[in-house]
C-alpha positions in Angstrom: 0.0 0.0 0.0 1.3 3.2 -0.9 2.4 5.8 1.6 0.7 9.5 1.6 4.8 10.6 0.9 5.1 8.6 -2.0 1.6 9.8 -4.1 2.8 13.7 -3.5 5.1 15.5 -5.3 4.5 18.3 -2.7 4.1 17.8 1.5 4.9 20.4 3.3 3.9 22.0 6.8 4.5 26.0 7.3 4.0 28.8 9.6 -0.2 30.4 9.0 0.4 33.5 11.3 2.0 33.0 15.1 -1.1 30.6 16.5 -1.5 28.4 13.5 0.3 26.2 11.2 -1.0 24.7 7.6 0.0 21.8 6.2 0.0 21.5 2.1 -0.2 18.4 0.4 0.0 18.2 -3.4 -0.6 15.1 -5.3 1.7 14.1 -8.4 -1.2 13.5 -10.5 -5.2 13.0 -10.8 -5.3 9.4 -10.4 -2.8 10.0 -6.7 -5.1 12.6 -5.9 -8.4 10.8 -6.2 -6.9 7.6 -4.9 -6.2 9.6 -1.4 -9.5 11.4 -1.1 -11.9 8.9 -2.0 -9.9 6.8 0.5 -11.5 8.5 3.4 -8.3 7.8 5.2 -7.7 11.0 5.7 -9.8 12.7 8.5 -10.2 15.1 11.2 -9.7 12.5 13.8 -6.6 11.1 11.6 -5.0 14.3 11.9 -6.0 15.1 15.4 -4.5 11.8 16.6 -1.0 12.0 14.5 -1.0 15.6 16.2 -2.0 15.1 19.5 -4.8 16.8 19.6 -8.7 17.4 19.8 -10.5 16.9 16.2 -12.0 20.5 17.3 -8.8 21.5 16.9 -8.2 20.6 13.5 -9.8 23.9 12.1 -9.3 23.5 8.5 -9.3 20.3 6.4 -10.4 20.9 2.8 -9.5 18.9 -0.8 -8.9 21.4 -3.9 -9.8 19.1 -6.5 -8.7 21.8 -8.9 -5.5 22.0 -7.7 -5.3 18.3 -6.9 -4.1 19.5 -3.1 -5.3 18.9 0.4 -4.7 21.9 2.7 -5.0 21.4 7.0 -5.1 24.1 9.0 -3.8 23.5 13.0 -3.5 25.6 16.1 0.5 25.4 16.9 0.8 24.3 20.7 3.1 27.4 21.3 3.0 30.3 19.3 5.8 31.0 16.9 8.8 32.5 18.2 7.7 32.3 22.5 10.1 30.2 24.8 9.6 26.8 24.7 8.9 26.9 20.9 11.2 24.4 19.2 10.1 25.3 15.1 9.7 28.8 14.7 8.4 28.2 11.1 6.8 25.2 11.3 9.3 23.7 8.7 9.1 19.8 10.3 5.9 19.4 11.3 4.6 17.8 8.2 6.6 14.5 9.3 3.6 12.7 10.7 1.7 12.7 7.5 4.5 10.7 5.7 3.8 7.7 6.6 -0.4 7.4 6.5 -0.9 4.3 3.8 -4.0 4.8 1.2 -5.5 1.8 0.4 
């Protein structure tokens, strides 16, 4: 079964603001994309499990079919930049996503 990393030619987490993070994930083609959404793997509760998390949380979680993309919206658990904070831009966060097999 392949991996959500190995149907994307884009996946990607970055900085939305100083409270929020988005993840981008763009599929190589129609058929990848497709394949992934009509899965129904990927979820609110998915995400809000690989992110520790309450699906509440998960604010944004929406499939451009145009742009064959899935773009998730999270609340950081620090905000960008404050002490504690250990990825000012969000740059790894994406990580957990890699590995989420689509039937």
């Amino acid at each position: 079964m392949p991996t959500l990393y190995e149907l994307t030619k884009v996946l990607r987490s970055k900085q939305a603001g100083p409270f929020e993070m988005a993840l981008d994930v763009m599929f190589h083609d129609e058929e990848s994309y497709r394949r992934a959404k009509e899965s129904g793997v990927i979820t609110k509760e998915l995400i809000a499990s690989l992110y520790q998390m309450s699906v509440e949380d998960v604010r944004v979680l929406v499939w451009f079919d145009a742009a064959k993309a899935l773009k998730i919206t999270l609340p950081r658990h620090r905000p960008s930049g404050s002490p504690g904070e250990t990825d000012l831009y969000a740059d790894q966060q994406h990580v957990p996503l890699e590995d989420i097999e689509i039937p």
